[in-house]
C-alpha positions in Angstrom: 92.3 78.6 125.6 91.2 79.6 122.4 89.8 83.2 123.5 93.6 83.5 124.8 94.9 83.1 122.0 92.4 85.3 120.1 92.9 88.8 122.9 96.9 87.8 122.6 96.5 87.6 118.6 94.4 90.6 119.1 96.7 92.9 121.2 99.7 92.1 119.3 98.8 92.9 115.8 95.7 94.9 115.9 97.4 97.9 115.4 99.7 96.7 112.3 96.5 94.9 110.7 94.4 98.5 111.5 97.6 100.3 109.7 97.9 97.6 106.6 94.6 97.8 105.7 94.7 102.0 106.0 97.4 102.3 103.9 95.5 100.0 101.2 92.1 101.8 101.6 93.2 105.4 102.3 90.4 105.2 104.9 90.6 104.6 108.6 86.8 104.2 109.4 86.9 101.5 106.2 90.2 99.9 107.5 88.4 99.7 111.2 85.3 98.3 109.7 87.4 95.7 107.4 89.8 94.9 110.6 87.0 94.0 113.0 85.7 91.5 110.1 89.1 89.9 110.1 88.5 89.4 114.0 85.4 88.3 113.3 86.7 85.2 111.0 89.4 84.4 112.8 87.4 83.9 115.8 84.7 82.2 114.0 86.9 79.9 112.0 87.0 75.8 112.9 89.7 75.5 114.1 91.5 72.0 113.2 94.7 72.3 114.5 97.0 74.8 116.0 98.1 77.3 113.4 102.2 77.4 112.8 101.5 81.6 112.1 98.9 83.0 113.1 99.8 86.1 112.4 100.0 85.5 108.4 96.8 83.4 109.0 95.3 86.9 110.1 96.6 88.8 107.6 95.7 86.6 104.7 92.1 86.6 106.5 92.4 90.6 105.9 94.0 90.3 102.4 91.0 88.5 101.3 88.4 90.8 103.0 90.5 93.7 100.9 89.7 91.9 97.8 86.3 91.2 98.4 85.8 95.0 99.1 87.7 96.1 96.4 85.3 93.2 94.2 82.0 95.3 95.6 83.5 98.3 95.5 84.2 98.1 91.5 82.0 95.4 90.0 83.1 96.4 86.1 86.3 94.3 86.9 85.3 91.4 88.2 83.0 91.6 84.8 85.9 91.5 82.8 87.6 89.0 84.9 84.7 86.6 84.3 85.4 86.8 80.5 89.2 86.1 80.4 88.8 82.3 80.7 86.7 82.7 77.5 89.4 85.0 76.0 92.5 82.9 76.3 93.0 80.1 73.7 92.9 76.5 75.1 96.3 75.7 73.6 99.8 77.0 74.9 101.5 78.9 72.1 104.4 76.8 71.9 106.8 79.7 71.7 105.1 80.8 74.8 105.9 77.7 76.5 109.5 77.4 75.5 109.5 80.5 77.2 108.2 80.0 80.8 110.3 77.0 80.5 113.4 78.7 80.2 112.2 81.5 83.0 111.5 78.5 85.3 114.7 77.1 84.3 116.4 80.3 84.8 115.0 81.0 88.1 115.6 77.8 89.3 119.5 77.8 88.6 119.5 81.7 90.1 117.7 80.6 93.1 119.9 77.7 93.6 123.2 80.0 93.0 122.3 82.3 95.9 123.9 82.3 99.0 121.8 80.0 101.5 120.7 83.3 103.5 119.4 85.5 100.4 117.2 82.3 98.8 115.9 82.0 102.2 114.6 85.6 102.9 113.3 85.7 99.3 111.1 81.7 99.9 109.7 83.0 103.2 108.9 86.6 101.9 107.3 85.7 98.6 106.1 82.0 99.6 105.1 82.1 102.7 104.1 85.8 103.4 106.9 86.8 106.1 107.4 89.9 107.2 111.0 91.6 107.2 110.6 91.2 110.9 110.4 87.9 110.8 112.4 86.7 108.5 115.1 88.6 110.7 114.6 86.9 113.6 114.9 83.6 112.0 117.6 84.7 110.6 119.3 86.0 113.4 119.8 89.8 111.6 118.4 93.1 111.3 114.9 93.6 110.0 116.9 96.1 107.8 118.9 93.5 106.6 116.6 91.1 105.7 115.0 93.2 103.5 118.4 93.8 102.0 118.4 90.2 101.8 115.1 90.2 99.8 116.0 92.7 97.3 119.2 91.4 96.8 117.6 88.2 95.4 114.6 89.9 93.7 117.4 91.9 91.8 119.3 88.6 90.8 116.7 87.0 89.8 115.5 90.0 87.7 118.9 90.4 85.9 119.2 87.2 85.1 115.1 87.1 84.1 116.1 90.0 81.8 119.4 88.4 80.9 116.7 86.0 78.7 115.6 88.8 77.3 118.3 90.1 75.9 117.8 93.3 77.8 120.6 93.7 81.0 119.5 96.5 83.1 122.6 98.3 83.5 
């Protein structure tokens, strides 16, 4: 059963995984190499319980294999990412944190002001990794309009981020 799932999982997104991971790299022999490795894990991973998307589960599997390469591929950064912790005071700058309170504050109301179908496409595109695809099957529309959907939020909640600010956009 599992080998079933894993040449379905295979057939259906091998090609969209081989063409993420080219368009990050700028390399097809790199993005092959990288894709197999996803396979690899996937099929190599315990498996616990039945996965609600395996698809994202894939991808994410790929995401991190992009990271690690990018990690070996430029070891300077992850040099200076080792230092920030050491860099950052221990203590919030309590202007700072009057701040992200109000952005969290703001975001929340914003999100909660949208129509049901915009907060929606936004949640399972940021949150949970959808595709436009998929978030316009669930929603019964266009993959073209569910990315309207998305940006349509994103905007909103921009504006209004700026709106903080002082700054509008237009």
């Amino acid at each position: 059963m599992r080998e079933a799932m894993f040449e379905s999982l295979y057939r259906r997104h091998h090609h969209e995984l081989l063409g993420f991971l080219d368009r990050q790299l700028g390399s097809r022999d790199q993005a092959a190499d990288l894709c197999h490795d996803a396979y690899l894990r996937l099929l190599d991973a315990p498996v616990r319980r039945v996965l609600d998307n395996p698809r994202a589960y894939l991808f994410r599997i790929a995401r991190n294999l992009l990271i690690d390469h990018r990690r070996r591929q430029h070891p300077e950064l992850i040099a200076i990412d080792a230092l920030e912790p050491v860099l950052v005071c221990p203590r919030v700058c309590p202007e700072t944190d009057v701040c992200q309170r109000q952005c969290v504050h703001q975001l929340t109301r914003t999100l909660g002001a949208l129509p049901d179908q915009l907060r929606q496409a936004l949640i399972w595109h940021r949150l949970e990794g959808l595709t436009q695809r998929e978030i316009g099957q669930r929603l019964g529309v266009s993959e073209r309009m569910a990315g309207r959907y998305i940006a349509q939020a994103v905007t909103r909640c921009q504006d209004e981020l700026e709106m903080l600010d002082g700054e509008p956009r237009h």
